[in-house]
C-alpha positions as CSV (number, residue, x, y, z in Angstrom):
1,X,-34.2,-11.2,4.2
2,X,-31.2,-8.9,5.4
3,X,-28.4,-8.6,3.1
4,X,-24.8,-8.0,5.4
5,X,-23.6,-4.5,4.2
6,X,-20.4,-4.4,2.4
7,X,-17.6,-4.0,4.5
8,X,-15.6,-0.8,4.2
9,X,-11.7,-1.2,2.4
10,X,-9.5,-0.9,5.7
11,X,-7.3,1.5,3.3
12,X,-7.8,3.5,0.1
13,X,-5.1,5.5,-1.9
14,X,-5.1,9.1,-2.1
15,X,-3.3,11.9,-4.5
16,X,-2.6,15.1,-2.9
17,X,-1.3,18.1,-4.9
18,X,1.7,20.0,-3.0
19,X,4.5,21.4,-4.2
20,X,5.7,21.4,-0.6
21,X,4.9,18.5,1.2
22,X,3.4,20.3,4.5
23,X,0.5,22.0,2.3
24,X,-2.1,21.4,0.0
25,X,-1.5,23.7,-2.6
26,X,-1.5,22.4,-6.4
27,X,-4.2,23.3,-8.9
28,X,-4.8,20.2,-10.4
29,X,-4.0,21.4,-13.6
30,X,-1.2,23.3,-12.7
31,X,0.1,20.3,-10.5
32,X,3.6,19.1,-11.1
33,X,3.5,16.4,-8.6
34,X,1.1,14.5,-6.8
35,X,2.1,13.1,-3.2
36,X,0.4,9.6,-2.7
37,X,-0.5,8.6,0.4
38,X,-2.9,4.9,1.8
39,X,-5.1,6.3,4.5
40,X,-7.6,4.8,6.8
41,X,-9.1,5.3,9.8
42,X,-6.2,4.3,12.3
43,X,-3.3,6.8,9.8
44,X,-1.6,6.8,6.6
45,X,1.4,6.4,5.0
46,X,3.1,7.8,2.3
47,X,3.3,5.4,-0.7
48,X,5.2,7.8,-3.5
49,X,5.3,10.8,-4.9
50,X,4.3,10.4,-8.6
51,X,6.1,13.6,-11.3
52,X,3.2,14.8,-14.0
53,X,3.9,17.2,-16.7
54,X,1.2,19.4,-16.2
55,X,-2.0,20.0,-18.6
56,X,-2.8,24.0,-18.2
57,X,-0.5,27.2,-18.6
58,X,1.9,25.3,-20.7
59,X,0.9,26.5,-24.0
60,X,0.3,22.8,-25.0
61,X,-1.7,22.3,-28.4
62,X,-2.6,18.8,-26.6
63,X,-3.7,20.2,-23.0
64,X,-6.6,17.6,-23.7
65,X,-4.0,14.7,-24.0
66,X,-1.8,16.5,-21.2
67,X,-5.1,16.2,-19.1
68,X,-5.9,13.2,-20.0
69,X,-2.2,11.8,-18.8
70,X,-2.3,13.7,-15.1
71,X,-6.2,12.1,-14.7
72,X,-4.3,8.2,-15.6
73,X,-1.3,9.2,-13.0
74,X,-3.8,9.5,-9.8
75,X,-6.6,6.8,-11.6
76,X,-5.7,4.0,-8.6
77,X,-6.6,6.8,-6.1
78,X,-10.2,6.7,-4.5
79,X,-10.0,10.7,-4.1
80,X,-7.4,13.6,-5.2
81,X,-7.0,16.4,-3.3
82,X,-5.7,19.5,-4.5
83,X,-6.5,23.4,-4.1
84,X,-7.9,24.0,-7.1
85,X,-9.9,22.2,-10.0
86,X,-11.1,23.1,-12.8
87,X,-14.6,21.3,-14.6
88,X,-12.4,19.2,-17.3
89,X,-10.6,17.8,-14.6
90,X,-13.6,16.9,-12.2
91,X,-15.3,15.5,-15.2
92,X,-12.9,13.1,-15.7
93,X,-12.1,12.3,-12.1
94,X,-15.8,11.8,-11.6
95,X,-16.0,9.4,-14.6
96,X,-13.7,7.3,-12.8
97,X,-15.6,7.3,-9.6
98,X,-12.6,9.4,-8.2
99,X,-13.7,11.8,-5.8
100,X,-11.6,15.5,-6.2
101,X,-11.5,17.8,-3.1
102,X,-10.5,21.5,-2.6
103,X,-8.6,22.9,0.0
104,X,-5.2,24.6,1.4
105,X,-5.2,23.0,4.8
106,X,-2.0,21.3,5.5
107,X,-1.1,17.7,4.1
108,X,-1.7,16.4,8.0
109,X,-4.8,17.8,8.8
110,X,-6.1,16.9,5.0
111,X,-5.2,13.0,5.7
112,X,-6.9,13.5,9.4
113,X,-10.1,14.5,7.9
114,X,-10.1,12.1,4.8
115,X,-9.3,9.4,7.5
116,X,-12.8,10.4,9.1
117,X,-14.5,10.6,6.1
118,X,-16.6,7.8,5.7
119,X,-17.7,8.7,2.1
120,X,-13.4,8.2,1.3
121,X,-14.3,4.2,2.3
122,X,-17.8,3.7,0.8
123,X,-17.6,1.6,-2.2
124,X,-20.5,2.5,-5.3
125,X,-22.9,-0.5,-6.0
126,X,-24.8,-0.8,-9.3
127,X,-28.0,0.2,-8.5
């Protein structure tokens, strides 16, 4: 017997660190604001841009709780997309089944390619 596979969500949110808006360009850690965006295949559209206080550089005795409060801010996000990320942050991410990706292409050519992706749309099954 054939099981029908499970259809793909048309749209899935997304967190993109820029301190711009054209550009990709926020360490995660270092990231004072995350654009978010609902792509899927046909576009995206911004949603809002969400402020963080961010969880390295500051000088914080509680960079783990400062860390711990960006990873909740993009948590509704299927992926976060930033130019840099350090192994506390992908940990976490990753524990939340949020996929992280690196890069300093533009904001519009990062949605283009995450609207191709069809790993952004699969959804995990318990094995």
């Amino acid at each position: 017997m054939t099981t029908a596979p499970t259809p793909l969500p048309a749209t899935v949110r997304v967190a993109i660190g820029t301190a711009s808006g054209a550009r990709v360009s926020e360490h995660f850690g270092h990231a004072t604001r995350f654009e978010i965006w609902d792509v899927s295949a046909k576009g995206s559209r911004h949603v809002e841009t969400r402020n963080n206080r961010p969880a390295c550089g500051s000088g914080c005795d509680r960079a783990d709780e400062a860390m711990d409060a960006s990873v909740a801010l993009v948590a509704d996000c299927r992926a976060v997309v930033v130019s840099r990320l350090g192994e506390c942050a992908i940990n976490r991410l990753t524990r939340l089944g949020i996929l992280a990706f690196e890069t300093d292409d533009t904001v519009d050519d990062t949605l283009r390619q995450l609207g191709r992706f069809d790993g952004l749309f699969a959804t995990e099954t318990a094995a």
